[in-house]
N, C-alpha and C positions, 0 to 999 in steps of 0.2 A: 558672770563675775568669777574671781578667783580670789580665796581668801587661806592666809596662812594662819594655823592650827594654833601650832607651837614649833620654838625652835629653841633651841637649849641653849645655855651659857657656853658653851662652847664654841660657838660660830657667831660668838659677839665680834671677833676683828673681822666678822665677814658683815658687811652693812646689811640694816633691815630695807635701808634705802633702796639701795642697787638692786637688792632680789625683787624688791615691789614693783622695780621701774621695769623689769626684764618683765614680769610678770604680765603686768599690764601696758608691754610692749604694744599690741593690736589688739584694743576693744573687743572687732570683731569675729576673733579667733581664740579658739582653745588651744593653749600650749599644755605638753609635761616638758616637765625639767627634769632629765634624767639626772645632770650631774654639774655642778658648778662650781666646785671647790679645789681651792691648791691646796692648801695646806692637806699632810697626809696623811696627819690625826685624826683631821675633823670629819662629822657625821652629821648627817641633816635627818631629823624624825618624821616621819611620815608626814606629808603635806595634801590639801584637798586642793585638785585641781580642778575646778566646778564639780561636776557631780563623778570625776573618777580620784581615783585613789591609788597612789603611787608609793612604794617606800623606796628608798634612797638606800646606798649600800656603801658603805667605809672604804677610806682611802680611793674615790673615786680617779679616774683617768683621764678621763675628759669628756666635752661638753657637746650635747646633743638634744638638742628642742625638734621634736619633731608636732608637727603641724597639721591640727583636726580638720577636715575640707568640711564646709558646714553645708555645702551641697555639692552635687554629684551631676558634670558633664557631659557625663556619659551615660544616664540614667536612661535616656530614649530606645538605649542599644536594647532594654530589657524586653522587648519586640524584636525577638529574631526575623521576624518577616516582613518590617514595617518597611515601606520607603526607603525611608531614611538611615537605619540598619545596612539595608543591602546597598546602597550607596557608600557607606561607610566600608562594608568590605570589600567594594569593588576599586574603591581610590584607593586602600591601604594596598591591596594586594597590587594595585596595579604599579603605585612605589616600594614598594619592594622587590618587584620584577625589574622596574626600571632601575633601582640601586643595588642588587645584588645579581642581577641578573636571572635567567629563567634556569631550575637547575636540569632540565634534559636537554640543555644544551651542553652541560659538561659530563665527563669519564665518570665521575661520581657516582650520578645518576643510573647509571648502567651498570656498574657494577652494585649496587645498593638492589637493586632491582633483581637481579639475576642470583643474590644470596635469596632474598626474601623466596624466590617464585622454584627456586631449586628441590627436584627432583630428593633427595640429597637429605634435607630437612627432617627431622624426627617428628613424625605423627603422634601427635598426643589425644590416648585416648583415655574414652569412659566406660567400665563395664557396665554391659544391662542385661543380666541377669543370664540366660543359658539358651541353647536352640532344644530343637527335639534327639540333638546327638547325644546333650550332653557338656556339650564347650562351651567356653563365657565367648557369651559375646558382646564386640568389642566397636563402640561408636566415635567419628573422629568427622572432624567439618575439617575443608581442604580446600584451600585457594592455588591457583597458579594461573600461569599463562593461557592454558585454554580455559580455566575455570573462575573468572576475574571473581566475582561474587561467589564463587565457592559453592562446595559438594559438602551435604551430611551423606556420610555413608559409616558402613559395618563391615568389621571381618571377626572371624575366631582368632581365640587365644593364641591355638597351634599355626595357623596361618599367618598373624600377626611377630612371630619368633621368626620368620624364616625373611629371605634379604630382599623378597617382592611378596608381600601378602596381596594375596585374591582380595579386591575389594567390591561392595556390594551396594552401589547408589540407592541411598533412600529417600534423598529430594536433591534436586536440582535447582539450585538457586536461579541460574542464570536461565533453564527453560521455563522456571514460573514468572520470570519476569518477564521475561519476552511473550509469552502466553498472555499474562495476566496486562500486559501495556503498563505496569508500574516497575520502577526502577527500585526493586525489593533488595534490603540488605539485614543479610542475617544476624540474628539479637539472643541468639540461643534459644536455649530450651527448658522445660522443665518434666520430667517425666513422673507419669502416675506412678505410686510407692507399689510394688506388689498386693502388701500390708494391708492393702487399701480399694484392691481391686477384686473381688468376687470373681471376675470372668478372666482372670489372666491367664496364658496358657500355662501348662505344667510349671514353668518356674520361670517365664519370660515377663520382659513387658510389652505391655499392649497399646498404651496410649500416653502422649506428651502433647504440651503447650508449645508450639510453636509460636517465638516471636521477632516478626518482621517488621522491618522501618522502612517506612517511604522516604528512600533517597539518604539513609542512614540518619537521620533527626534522634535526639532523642524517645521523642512519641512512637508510640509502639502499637501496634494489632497483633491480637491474639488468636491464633485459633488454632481447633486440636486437630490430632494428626495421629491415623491408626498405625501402628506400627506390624500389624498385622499383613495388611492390605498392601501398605503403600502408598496411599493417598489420605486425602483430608477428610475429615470426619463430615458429611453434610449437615448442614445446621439445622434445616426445618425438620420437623417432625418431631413425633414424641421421644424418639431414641437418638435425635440430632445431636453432633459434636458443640461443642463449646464455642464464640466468638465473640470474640470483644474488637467489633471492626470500627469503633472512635479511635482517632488516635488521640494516649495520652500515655504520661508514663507509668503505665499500670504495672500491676506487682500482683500475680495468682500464683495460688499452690491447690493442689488437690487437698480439700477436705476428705472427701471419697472418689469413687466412679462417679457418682452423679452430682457431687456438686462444688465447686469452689469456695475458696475465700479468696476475696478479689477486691484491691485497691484501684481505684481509675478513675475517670473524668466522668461523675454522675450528676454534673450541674452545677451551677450557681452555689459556692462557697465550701465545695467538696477538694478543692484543690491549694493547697498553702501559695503563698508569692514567687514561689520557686518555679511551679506546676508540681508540683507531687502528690498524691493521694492523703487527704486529712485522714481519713476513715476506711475499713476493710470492711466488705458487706459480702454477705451469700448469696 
């Protein structure tokens, strides 16, 4: 139901009738009433429109009821994987192909393509911390045409200023996927603070979270990755690397070397309706 408050003396040559009848236009439906007034004086006082709360603002312009859906259509889609979801983006997509056409078949598409994957592009990097010469070095993830899912690699500072810096592959996306038979798409990183690391070399970093998507999903695996070596950190053992191999959309940061603070999929009621992490645990 919707009931009105008050309404001033003012908006007496505006009937109580007509706003009631607008009002209670559709039983079954919540309206606001943004604005219903000609006259350019007049002002309407804050109104309850069931349980929301609207104020009204002088010399209004015109009139807009907009319409509360008391259920949701589309609510099934909340299963990206279900059926019926993937049904839904197979028809949409496929009328859109059919009404706009597929875009690699036009100049567009090629041109779009050839800016993105260009030589050309400014590599944006991160520094982590110093080699044993002395120089920052400098971390940058790299997509193109031979490298669809992209290159984390490093160069030096000095290296990095001149008009082709040396670069120095530190994971290869596209051969761990091909290796590993999952189609891995990079999610970033996080690297251990110095601050924080006992074993770090003279003034480098030594270890980061790496994290990858299956198929680029939101849902994420974690696992760590020596920067030392070049490879993954093994899990088993007592001095094993970090992995968080459920997939969810987890959120870690190094506490220390040895242990995280870590949001993820730990079971039944740990995840909000969203999938997010309720809770950070160690």
């Amino acid at each position: 139901r919707m009931s009105i408050l008050k309404l001033p003396k003012t908006i007496s040559c505006l009937r109580r009738q007509m706003l009631r009848k607008l009002l209670f236009a559709d039983s079954s439906s919540y309206y606001f009433i943004v604005t219903i007034l000609l006259h350019r004086h007049l002002c309407i006082q804050p109104l309850l429109a069931s349980s929301f709360r609207l104020s009204l603002f002088p010399r209004p312009q015109k009139t807009l009821i907009i319409k509360l859906m008391t259920s949701d259509p589309y609510s099934h889609l909340e299963d990206v994987d279900s059926p019926s979801s993937l049904s839904f983006a197979r028809s949409a997509n496929e009328k859109c192909l059919h009404d706009l056409g597929d875009p690699k078949d036009g100049s567009t598409y090629d041109r779009v393509l050839k800016v993105l994957e260009s030589d050309e592009r400014i590599p944006h990097v991160s520094k982590m911390g110093v080699d044993e010469n002395g120089e920052d070095v400098l971390y940058n993830f790299w997509k193109d045409g031979t490298n669809p899912k992209g290159l984390w690699r490093k160069t030096t500072l000095s290296s990095y200023k001149t008009p082709t810096p040396e670069w120095t592959t530190v994971l290869d996306i596209d051969a761990l996927a091909a290796a590993e038979g999952t189609s891995w798409v990079w999610k970033g990183y996080t690297a251990l603070p110095r601050s924080r690391d006992p074993l770090h070399s003279p003034r480098g970093v030594t270890r980061a979270l790496i994290k990858l998507s299956d198929g680029g999903a939101d849902a994420i695996t974690l696992r760590e990755f020596d920067l030392t070596t070049g490879d993954f950190v093994v899990s088993e053992g007592k001095d094993g690397g970090f992995h968080v191999p459920r997939e969810a959309k987890t959120r870690a940061r190094y506490k220390s070397r040895d242990v995280l603070s870590v949001g993820s999929d730990f079971g039944e009621g740990s995840l909000t309706d969203s999938g997010y992490p309720r809770t950070v645990r160690e």
